[in-house]
C-alpha positions in Angstrom: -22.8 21.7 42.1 -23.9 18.6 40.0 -19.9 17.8 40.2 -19.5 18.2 44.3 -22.7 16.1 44.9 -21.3 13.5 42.8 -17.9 13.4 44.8 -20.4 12.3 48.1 -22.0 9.9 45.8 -18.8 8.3 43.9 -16.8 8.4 47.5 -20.2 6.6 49.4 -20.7 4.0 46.5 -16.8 2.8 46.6 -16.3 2.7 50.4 -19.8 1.2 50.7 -19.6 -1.7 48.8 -15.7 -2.5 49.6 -13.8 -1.6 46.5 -11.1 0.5 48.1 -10.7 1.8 51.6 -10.8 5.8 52.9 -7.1 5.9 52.8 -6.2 4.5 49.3 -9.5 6.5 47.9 -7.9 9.7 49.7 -4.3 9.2 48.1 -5.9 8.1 43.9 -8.3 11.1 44.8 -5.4 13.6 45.3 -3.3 12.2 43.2 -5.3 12.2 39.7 -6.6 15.8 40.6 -3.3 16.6 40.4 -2.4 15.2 37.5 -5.8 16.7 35.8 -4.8 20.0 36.6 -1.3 19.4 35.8 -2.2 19.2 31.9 -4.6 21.7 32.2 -2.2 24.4 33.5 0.7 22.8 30.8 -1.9 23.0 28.2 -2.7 26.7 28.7 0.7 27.6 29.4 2.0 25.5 26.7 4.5 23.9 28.5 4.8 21.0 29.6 6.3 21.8 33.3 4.5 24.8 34.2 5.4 26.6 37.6 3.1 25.1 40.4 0.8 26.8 42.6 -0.7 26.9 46.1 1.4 26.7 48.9 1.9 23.7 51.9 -0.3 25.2 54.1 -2.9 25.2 51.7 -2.1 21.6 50.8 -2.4 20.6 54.5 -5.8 21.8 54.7 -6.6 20.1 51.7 -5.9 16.8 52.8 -7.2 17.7 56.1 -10.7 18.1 54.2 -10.1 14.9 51.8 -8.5 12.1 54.1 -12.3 12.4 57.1 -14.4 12.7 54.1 -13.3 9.6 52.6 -13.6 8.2 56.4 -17.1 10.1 57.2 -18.2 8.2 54.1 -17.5 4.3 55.4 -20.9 5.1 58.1 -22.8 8.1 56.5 -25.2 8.5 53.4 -24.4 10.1 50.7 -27.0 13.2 51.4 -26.5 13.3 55.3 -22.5 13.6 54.9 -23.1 16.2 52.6 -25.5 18.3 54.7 -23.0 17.9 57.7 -20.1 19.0 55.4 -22.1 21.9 54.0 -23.1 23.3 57.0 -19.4 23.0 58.5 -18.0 24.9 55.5 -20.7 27.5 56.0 -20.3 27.7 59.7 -16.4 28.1 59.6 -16.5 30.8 57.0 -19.4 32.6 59.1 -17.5 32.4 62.3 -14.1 33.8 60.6 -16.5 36.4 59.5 -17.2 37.5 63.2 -13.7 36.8 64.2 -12.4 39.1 62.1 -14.8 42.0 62.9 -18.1 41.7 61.0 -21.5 42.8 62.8 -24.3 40.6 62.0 -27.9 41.7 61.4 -30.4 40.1 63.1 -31.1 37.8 60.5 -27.9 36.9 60.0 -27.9 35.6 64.1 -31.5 34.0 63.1 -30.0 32.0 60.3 -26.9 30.6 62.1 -28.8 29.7 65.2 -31.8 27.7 62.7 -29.0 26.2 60.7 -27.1 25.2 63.5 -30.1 24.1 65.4 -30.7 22.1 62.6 -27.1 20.6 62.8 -27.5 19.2 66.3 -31.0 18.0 66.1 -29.7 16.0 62.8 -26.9 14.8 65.0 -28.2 14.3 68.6 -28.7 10.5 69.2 -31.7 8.7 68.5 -33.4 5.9 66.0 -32.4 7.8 63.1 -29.3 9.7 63.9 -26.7 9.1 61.5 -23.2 7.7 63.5 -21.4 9.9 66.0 -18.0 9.0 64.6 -18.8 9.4 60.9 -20.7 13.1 61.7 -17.5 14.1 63.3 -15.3 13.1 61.2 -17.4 15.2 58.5 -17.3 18.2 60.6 -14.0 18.2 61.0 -13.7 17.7 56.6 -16.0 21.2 56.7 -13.8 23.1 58.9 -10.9 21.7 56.8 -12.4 23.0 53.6 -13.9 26.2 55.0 -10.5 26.9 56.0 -8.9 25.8 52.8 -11.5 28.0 50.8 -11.3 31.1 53.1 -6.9 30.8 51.9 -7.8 30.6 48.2 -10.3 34.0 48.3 -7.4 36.3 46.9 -5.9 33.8 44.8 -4.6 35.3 41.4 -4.6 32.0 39.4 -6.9 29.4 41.4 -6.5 26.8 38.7 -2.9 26.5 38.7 -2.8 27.2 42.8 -5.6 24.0 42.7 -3.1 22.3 40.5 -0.4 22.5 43.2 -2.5 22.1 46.2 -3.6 18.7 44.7 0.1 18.3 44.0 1.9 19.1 47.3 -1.4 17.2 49.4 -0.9 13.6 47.8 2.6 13.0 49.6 0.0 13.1 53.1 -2.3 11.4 51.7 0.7 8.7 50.7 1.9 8.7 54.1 -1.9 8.0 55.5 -2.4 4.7 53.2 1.8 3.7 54.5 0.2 4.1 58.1 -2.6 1.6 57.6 -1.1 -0.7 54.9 -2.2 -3.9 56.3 -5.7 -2.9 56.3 -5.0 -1.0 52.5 -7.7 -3.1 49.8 -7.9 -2.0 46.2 -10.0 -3.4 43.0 -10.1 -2.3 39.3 -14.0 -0.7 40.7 -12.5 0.9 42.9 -9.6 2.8 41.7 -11.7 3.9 39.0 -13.8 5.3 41.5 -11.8 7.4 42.9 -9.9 8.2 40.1 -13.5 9.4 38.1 -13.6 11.6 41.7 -10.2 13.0 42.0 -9.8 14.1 37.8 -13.4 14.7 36.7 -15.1 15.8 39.8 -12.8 17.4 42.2 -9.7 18.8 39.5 -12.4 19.7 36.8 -15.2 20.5 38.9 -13.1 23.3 41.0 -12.1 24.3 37.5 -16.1 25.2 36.3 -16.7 26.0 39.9 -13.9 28.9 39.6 -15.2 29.9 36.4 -18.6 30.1 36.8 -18.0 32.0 40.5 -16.7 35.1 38.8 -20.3 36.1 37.7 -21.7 35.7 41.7 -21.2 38.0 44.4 -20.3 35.6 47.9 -23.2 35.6 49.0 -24.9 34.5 45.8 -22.3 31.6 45.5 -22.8 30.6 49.2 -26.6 30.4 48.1 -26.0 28.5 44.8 -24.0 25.9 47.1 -27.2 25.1 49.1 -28.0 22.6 46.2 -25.1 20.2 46.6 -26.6 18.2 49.7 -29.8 18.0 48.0 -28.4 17.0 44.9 -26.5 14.3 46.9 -29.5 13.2 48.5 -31.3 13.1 45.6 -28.5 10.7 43.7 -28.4 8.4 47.1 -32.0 7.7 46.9 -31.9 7.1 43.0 -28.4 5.4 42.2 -27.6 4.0 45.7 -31.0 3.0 46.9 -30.6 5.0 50.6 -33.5 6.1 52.3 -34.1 9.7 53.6 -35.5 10.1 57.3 -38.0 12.4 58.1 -35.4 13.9 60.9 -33.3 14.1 57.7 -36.2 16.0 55.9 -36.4 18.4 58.8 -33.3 19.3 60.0 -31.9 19.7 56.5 -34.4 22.0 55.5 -33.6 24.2 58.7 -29.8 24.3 58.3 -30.7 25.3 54.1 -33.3 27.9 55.3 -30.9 28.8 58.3 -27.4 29.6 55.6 -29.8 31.3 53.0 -31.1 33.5 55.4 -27.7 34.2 57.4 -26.2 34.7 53.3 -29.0 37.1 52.4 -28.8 39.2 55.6 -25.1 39.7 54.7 -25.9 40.8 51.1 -29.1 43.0 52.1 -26.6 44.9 54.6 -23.3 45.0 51.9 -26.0 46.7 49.6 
């Protein structure tokens, strides 16, 4: 979780402060997660082409999620894009839950309505509202990587699927940063950035992530996931210097409250 908050926090801090822009952050993101996973997979299958992974669908989705998160992050802080991106995921993977035939309790319905209650209050206009565009933009980055997520669930080998997701997604992400060339910018700070992102935490954190989620049942993992936007809140106050709204305060702690109970109704009735 450390390793996603820090993706919100290393994405805000480069597009912040103008040392790349959404699209060239997107493409080095993608393209050194790749290349981290590449040499993982060719170190454990001790070759140095291994077969790859995944599939272009898959990739879509990924770059689906990556290229409005880079964007969300040009308006949002670090902790409120992460919130909206958390709760997206969640809600996505809830709803194809329903969709595809699952009864909730009544807890369950209690839990999506606070969390997405919470959602909409954290959105709906006023002083302390974070921008319209940039909320959007991150919802539509949650739905991406609910998606995404929901297509890796029966995944024999995620790390070398990963590897080939990362793969087949940066030709996208290529043709995004062609599309707004004139406005591309780059600096040494900035690369690094999203290099630091793509290699050490999006290729290798999706590596511990896979490896620690064999020990957790869903709905445990779900649960362990509420820390990432208060981890990423918690680094913007400290390393970026944001400050965190009492709306902020609030409506986070509904939508957290809201997924833990919707997660724990669905494990109290699976039990």
């Amino acid at each position: 979780m450390v390793a996603f908050a820090a993706n919100s926090l290393l994405c805000r801090v480069a597009l912040a402060t103008g040392a790349i822009d959404p699209a060239a952050f997107t493409a080095l993101r993608l393209a050194s997660g790749a290349a981290a996973l590449w040499v993982l997979v060719a170190l454990r299958e001790r070759t140095p082409a291994p077969r790859p992974g995944g599939s272009w669908t898959s990739a879509l989705a990924l770059f689906a999620y990556a290229a409005p998160f880079s964007f969300a992050y040009l308006t949002l802080g670090a902790g409120t894009g992460a919130l909206v991106l958390f709760t997206a995921v969640q809600t996505t993977m809830i709803m194809t839950g329903l969709r595809s035939g699952e009864r909730p309790t009544v807890v369950q319905w209690v839990g999506l309505a606070l969390a997405l209650g919470g959602l909409v209050w954290l959105v709906f206009p006023g002083l302390s509202a974070p921008s319209p565009v940039g909320a959007l933009l991150m919802v539509l980055a949650g739905v991406a990587w609910g998606v995404y997520s929901l297509r890796g669930r029966d995944v024999a080998d995620p790390v070398a699927a990963t590897a080939g997701n990362f793969a087949r997604s940066t030709p996208f992400a290529l043709a995004l940063v062609a599309l707004v060339l004139p406005s591309v910018s780059l600096s040494p700070v900035g690369i690094a950035w999203a290099v630091l992102s793509g290699a050490l935490t999006s290729g290798l954190g999706y590596v511990a992530w896979y490896a620690a989620v064999r020990a957790l049942s869903a709905t445990r993992a779900a649960i362990v996931q509420l820390a990432a936007p208060v981890l990423a809140a918690a680094g913007g106050v400290v390393l970026l210097g944001e400050s965190i709204s009492l709306r902020l305060v609030l409506s986070g702690g509904a939508i957290l409250g809201g997924v833990a109970l919707a997660m724990l109704g669905r494990e109290r009735r699976q039990a």
